[in-house]
Biopython code that builds the backbone (N, CA, C, O; Angstrom):
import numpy as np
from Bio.PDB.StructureBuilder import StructureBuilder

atoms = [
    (1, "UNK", "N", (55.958, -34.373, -28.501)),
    (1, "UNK", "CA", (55.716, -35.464, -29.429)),
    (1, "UNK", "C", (56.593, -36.636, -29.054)),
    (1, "UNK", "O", (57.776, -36.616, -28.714)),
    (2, "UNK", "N", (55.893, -37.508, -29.167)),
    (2, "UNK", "CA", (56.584, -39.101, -28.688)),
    (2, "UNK", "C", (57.008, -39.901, -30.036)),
    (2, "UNK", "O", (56.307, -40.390, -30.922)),
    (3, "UNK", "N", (58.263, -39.858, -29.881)),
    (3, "UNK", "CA", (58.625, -40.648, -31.603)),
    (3, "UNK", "C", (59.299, -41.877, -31.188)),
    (3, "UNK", "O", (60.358, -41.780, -30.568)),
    (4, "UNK", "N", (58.614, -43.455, -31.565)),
    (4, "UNK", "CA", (58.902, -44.560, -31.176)),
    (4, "UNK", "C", (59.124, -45.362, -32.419)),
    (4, "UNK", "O", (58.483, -45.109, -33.439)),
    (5, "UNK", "N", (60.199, -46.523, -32.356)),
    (5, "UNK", "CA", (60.221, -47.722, -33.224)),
    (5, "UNK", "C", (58.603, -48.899, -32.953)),
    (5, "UNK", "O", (57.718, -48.767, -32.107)),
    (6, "UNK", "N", (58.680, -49.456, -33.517)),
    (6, "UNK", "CA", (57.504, -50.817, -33.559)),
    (6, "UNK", "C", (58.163, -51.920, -34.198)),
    (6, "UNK", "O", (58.782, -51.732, -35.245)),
    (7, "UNK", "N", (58.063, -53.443, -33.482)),
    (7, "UNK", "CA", (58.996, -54.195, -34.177)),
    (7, "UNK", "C", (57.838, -54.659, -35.242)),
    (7, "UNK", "O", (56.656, -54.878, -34.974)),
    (8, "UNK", "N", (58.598, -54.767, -36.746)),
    (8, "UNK", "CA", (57.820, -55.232, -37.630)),
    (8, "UNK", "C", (56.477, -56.043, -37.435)),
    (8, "UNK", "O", (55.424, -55.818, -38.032)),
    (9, "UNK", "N", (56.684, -56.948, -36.569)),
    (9, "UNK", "CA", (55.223, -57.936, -36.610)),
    (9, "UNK", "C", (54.031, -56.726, -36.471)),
    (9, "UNK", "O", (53.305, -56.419, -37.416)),
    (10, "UNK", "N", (53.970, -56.176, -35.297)),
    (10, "UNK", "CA", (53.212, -54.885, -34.528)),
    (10, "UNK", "C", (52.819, -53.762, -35.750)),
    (10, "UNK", "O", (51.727, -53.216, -35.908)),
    (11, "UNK", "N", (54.324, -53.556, -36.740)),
    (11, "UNK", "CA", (54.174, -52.288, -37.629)),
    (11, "UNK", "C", (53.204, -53.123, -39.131)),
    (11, "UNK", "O", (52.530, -52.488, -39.942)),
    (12, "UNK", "N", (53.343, -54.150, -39.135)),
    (12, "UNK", "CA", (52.326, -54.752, -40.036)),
    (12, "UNK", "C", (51.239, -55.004, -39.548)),
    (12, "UNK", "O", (50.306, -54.870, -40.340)),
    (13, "UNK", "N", (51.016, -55.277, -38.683)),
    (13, "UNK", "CA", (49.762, -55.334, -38.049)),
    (13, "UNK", "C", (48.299, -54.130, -38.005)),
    (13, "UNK", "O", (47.085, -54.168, -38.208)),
    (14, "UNK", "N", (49.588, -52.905, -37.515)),
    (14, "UNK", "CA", (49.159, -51.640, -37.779)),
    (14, "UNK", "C", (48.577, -51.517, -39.090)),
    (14, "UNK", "O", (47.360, -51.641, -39.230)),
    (15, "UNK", "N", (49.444, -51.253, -40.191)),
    (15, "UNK", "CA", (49.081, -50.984, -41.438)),
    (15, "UNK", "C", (48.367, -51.779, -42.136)),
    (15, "UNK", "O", (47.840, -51.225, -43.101)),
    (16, "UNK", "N", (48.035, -53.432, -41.954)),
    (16, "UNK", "CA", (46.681, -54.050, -42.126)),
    (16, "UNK", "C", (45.481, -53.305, -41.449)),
    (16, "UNK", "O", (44.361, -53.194, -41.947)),
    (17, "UNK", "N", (45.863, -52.838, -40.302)),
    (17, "UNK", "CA", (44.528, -52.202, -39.501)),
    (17, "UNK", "C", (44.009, -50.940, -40.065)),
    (17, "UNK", "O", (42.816, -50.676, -40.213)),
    (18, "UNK", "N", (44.901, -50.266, -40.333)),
    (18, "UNK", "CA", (44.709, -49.058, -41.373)),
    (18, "UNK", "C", (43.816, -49.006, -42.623)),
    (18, "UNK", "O", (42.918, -48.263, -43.020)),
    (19, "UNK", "N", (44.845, -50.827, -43.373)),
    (19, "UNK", "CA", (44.177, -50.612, -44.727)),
    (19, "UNK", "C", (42.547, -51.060, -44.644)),
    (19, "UNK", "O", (41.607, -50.960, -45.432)),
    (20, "UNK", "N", (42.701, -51.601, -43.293)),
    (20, "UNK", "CA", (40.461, -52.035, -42.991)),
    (20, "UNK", "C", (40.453, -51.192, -43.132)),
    (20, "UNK", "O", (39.909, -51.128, -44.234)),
    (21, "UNK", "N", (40.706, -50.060, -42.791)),
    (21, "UNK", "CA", (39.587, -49.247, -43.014)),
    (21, "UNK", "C", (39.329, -48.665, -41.694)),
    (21, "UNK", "O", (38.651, -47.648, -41.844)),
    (22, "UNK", "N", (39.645, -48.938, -40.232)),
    (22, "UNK", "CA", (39.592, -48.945, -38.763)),
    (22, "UNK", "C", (39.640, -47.670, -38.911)),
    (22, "UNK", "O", (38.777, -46.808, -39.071)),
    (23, "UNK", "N", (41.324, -47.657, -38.800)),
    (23, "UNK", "CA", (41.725, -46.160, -38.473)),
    (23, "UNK", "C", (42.672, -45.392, -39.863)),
    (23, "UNK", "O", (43.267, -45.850, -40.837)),
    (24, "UNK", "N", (42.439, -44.118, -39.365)),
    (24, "UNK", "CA", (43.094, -43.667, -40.899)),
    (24, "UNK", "C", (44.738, -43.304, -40.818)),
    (24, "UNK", "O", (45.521, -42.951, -41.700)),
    (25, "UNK", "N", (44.898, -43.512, -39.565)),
    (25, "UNK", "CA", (46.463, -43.211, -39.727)),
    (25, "UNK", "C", (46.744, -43.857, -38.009)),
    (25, "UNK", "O", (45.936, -43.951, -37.085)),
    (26, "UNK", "N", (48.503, -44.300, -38.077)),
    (26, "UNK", "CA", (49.211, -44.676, -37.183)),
    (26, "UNK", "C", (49.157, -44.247, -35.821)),
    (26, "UNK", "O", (49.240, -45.059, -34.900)),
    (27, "UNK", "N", (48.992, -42.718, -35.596)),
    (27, "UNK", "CA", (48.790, -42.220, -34.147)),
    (27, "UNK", "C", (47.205, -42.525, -33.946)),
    (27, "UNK", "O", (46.852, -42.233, -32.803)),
    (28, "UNK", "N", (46.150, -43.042, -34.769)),
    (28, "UNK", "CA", (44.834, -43.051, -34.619)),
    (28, "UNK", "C", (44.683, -44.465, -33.495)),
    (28, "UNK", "O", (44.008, -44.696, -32.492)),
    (29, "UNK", "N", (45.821, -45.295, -34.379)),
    (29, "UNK", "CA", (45.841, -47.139, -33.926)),
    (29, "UNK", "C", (46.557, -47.030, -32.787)),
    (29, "UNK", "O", (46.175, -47.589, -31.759)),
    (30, "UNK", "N", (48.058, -46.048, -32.853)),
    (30, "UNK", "CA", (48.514, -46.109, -31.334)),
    (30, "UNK", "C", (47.858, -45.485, -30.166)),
    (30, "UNK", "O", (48.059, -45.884, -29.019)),
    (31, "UNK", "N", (46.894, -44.279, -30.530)),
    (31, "UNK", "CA", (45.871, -43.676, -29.310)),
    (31, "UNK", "C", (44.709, -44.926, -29.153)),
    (31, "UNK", "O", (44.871, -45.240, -27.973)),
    (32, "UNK", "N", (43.953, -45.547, -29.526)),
    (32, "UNK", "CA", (43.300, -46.322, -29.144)),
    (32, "UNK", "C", (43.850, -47.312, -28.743)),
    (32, "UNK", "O", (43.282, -47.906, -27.827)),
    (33, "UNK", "N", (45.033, -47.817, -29.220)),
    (33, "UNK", "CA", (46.046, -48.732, -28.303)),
    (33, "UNK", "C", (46.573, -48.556, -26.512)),
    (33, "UNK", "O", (46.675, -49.353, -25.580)),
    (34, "UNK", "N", (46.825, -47.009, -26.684)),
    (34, "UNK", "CA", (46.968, -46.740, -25.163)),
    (34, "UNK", "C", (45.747, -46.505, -24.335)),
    (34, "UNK", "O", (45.487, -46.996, -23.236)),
    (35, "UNK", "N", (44.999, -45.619, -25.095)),
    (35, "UNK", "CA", (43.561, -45.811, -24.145)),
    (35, "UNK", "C", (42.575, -47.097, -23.718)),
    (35, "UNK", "O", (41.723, -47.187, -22.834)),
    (36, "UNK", "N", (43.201, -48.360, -25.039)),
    (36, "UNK", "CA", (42.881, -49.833, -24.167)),
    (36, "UNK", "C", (43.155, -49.596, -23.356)),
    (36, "UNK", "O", (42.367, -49.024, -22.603)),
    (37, "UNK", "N", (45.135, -50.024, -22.760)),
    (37, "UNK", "CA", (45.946, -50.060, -21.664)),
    (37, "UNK", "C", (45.527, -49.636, -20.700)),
    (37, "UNK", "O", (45.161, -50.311, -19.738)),
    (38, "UNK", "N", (45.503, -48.326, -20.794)),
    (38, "UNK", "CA", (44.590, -47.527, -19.702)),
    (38, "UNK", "C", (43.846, -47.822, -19.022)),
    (38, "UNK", "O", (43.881, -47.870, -17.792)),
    (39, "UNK", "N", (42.680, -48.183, -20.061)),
    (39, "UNK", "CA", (41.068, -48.558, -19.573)),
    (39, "UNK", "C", (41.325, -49.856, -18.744)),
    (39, "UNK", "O", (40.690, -50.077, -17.713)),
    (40, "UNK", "N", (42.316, -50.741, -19.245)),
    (40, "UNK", "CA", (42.291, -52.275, -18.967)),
    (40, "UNK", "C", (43.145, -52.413, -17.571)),
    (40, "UNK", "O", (43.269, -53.394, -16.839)),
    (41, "UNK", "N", (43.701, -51.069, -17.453)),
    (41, "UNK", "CA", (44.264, -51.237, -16.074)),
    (41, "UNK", "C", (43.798, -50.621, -14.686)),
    (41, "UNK", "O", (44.056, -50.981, -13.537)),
    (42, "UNK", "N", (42.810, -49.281, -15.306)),
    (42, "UNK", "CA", (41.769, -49.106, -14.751)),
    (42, "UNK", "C", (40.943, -50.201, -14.020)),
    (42, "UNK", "O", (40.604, -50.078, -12.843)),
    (43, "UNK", "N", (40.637, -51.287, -14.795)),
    (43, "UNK", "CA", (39.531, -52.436, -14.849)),
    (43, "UNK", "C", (39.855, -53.101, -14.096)),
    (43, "UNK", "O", (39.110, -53.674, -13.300)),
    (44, "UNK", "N", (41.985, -53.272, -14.199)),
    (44, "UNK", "CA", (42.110, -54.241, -13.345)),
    (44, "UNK", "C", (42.082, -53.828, -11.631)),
    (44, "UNK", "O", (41.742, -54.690, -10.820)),
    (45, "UNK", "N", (42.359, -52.832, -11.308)),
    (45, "UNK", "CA", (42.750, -52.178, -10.214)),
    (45, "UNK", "C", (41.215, -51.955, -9.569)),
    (45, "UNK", "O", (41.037, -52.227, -8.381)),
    (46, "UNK", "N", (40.145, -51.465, -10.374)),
    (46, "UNK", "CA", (38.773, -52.099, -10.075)),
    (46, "UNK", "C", (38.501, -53.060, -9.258)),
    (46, "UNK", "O", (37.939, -53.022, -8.164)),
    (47, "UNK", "N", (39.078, -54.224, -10.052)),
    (47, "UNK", "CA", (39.137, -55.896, -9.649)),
    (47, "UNK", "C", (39.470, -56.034, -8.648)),
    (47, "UNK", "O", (38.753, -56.371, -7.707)),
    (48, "UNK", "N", (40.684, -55.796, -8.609)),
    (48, "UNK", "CA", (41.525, -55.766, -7.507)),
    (48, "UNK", "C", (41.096, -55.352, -6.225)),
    (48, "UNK", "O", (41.202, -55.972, -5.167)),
    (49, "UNK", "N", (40.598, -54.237, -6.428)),
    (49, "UNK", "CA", (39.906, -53.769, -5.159)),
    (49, "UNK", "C", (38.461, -54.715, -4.563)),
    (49, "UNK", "O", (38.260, -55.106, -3.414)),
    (50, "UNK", "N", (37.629, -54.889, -5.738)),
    (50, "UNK", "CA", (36.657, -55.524, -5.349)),
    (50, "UNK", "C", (37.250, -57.205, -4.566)),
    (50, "UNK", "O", (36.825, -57.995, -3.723)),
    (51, "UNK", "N", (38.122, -57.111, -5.223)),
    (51, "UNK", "CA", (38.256, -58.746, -4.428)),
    (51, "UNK", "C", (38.838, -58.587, -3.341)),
    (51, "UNK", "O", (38.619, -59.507, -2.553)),
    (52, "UNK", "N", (39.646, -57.610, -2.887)),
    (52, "UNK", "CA", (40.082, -57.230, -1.516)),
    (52, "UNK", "C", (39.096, -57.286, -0.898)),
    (52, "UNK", "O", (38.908, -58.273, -0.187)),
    (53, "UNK", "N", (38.122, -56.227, -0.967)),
    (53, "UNK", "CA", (36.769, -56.115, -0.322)),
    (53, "UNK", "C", (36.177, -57.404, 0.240)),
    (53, "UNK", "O", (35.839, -57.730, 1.377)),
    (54, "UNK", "N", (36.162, -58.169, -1.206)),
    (54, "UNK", "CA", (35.319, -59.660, -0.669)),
    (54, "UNK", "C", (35.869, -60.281, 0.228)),
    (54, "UNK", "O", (35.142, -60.915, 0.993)),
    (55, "UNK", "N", (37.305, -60.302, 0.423)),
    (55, "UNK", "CA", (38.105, -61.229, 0.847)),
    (55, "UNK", "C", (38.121, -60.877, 2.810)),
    (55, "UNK", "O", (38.209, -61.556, 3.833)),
    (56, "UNK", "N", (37.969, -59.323, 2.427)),
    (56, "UNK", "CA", (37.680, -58.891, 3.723)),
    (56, "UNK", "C", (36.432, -59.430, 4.831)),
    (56, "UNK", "O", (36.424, -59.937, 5.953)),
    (57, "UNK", "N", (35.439, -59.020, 3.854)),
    (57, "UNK", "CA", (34.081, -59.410, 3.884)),
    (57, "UNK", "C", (34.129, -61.033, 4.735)),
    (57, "UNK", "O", (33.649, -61.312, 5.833)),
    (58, "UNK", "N", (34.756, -61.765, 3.941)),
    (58, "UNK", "CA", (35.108, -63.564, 3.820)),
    (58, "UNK", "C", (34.970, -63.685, 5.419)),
    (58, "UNK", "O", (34.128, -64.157, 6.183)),
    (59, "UNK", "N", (36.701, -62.763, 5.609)),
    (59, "UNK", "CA", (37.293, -62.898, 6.383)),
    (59, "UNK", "C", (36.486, -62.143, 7.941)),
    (59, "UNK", "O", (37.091, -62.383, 8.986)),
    (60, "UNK", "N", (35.388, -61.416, 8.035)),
    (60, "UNK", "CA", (34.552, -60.743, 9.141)),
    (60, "UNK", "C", (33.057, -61.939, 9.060)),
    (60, "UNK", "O", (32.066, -61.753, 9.766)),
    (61, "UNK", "N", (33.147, -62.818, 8.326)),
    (61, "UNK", "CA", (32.278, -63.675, 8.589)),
    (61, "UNK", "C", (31.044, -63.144, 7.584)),
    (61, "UNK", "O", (29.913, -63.566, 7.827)),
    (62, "UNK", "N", (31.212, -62.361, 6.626)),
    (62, "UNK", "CA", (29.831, -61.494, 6.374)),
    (62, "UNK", "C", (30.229, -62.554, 4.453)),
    (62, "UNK", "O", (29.998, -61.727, 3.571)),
    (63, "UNK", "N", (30.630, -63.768, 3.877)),
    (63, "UNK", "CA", (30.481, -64.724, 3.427)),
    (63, "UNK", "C", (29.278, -65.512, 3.214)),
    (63, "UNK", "O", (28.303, -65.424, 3.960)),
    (64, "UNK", "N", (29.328, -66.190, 2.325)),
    (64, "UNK", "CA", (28.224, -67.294, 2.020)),
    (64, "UNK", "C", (29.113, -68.512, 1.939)),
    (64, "UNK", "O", (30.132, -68.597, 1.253)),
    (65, "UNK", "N", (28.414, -69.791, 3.013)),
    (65, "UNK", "CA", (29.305, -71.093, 2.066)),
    (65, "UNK", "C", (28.652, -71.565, 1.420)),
    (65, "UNK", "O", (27.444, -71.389, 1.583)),
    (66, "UNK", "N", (29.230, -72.567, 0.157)),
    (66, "UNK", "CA", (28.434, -73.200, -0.686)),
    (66, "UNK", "C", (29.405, -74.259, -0.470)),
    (66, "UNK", "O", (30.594, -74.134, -0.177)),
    (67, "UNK", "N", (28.827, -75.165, -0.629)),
    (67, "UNK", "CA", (29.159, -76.584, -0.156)),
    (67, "UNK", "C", (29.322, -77.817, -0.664)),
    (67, "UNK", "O", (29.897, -78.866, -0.372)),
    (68, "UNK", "N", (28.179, -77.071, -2.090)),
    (68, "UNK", "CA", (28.404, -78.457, -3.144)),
    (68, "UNK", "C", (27.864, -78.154, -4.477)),
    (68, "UNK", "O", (27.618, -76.967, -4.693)),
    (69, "UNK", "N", (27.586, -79.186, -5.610)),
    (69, "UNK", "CA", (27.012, -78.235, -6.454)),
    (69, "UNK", "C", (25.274, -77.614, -6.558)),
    (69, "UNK", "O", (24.547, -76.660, -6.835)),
    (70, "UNK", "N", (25.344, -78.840, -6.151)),
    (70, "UNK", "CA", (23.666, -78.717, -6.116)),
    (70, "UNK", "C", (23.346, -76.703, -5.181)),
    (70, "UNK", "O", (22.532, -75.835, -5.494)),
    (71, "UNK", "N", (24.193, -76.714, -4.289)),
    (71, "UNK", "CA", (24.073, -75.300, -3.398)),
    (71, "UNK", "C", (24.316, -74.311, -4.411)),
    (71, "UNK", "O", (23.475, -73.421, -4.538)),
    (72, "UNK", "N", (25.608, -74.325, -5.356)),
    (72, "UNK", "CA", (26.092, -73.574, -6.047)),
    (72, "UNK", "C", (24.993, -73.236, -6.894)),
    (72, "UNK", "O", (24.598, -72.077, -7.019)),
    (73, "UNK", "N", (24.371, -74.447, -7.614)),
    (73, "UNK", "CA", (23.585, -74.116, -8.645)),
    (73, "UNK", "C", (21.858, -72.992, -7.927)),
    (73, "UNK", "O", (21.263, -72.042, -8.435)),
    (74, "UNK", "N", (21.663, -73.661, -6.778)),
    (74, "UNK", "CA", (20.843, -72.923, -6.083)),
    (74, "UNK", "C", (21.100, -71.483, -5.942)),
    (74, "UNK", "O", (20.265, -70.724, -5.450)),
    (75, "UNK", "N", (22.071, -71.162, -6.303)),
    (75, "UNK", "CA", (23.102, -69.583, -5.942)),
    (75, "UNK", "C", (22.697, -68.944, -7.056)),
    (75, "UNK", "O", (22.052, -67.965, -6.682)),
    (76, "UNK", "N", (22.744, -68.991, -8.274)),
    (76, "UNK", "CA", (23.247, -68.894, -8.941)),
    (76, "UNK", "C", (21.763, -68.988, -9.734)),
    (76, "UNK", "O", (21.897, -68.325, -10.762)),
    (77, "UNK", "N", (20.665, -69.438, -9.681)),
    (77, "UNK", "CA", (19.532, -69.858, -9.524)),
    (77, "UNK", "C", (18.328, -68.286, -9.081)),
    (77, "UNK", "O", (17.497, -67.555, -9.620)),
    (78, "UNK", "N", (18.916, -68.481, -7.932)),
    (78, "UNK", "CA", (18.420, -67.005, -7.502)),
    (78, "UNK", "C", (18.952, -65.783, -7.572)),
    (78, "UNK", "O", (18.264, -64.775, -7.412)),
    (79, "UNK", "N", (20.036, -65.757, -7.780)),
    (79, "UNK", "CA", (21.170, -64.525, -8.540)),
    (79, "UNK", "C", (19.985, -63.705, -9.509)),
    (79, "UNK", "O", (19.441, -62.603, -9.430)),
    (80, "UNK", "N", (19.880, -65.139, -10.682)),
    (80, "UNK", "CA", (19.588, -65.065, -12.155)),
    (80, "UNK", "C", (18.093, -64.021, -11.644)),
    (80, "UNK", "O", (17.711, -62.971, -12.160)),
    (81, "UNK", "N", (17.649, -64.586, -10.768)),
    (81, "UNK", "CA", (15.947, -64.507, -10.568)),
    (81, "UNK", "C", (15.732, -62.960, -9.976)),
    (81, "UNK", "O", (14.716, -62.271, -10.076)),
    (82, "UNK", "N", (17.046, -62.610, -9.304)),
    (82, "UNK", "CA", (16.663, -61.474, -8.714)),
    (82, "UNK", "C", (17.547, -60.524, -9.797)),
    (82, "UNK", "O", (17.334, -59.312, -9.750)),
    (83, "UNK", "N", (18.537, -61.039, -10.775)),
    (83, "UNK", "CA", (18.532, -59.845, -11.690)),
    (83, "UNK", "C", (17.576, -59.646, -12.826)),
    (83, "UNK", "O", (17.517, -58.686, -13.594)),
    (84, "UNK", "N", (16.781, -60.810, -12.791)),
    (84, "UNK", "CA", (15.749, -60.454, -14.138)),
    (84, "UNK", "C", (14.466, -59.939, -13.773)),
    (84, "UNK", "O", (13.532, -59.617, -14.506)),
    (85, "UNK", "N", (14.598, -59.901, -12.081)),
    (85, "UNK", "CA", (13.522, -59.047, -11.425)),
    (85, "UNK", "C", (13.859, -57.426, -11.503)),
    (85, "UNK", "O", (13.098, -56.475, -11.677)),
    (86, "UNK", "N", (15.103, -57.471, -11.334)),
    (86, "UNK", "CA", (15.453, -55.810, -10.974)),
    (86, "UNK", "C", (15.509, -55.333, -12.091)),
    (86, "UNK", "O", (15.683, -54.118, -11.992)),
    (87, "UNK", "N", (15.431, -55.781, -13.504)),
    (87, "UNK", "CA", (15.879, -55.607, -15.066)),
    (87, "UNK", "C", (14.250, -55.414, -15.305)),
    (87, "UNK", "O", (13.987, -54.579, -16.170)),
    (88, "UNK", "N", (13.167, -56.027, -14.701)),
    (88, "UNK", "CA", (11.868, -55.669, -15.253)),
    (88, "UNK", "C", (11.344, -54.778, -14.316)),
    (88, "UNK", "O", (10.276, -54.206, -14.535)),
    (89, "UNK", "N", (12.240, -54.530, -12.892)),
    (89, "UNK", "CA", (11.336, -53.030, -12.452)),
    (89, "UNK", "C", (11.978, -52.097, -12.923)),
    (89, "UNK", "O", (11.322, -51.057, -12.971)),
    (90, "UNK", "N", (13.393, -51.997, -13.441)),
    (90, "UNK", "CA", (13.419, -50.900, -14.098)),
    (90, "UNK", "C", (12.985, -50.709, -15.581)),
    (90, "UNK", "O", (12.850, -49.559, -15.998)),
    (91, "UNK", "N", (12.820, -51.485, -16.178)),
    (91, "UNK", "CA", (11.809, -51.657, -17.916)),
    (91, "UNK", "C", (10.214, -50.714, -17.385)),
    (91, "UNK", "O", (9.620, -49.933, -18.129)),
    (92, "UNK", "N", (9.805, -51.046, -15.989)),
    (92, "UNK", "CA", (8.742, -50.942, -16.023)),
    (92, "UNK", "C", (8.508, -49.485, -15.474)),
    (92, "UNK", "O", (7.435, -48.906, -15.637)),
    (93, "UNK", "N", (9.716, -48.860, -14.730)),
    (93, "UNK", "CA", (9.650, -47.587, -13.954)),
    (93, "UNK", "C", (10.251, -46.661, -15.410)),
    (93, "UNK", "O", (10.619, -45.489, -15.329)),
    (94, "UNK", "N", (10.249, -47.148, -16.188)),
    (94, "UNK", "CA", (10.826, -46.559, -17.485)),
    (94, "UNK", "C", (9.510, -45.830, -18.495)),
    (94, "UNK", "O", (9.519, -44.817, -19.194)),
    (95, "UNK", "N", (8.640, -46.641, -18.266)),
    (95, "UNK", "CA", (7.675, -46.829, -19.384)),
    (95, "UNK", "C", (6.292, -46.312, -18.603)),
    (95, "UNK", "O", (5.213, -46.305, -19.196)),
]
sb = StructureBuilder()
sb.init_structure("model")
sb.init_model(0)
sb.init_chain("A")
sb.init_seg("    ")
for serial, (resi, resn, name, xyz) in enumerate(atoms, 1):
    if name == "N":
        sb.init_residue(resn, " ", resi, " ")
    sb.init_atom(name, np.array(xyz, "f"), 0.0, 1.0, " ", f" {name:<3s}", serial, name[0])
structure = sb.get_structure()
């Protein structure tokens, strides 16, 4: 068992969260508190990796340039077009 202080701001905070109605007791608010942390560092290290990747990618020439906005918006344009394509073949391989 882990027995910790909370500086007041945090320990009121808690016990507003409680009295919603959220959670019914203190280890309920501090377990979903750490399993954020967790998750959120999970997420970041995710990130992290993916942007290594890209950066790699960048860096072997396997990149896109965009050059201005008008290009950007063209990007970004067909992004949209090919995820609302792949969103209706799977609606449609569904049904």
């Amino acid at each position: 068992m882990i027995n910790f202080s909370l500086p007041a701001d945090i320990e009121e905070f808690v016990h507003q969260t409680i009295a919603e109605g959220r959670y019914a007791n203190v280890q309920e608010v501090v377990s979903d508190a750490i399993r954020f942390l967790r998750d959120s560092k999970i997420r970041h290290q995710c990130l992290r990796k993916e942007i290594d990747d890209s950066l790699t990618d960048v860096d072997r020439g396997l990149g896109i340039e965009i050059d201005s906005d008008d290009a950007l918006s063209a990007f970004f344009d067909e992004l949209e077009a090919e995820v609302h394509s792949e969103i209706g073949a799977e609606k449609q391989s569904r049904e």
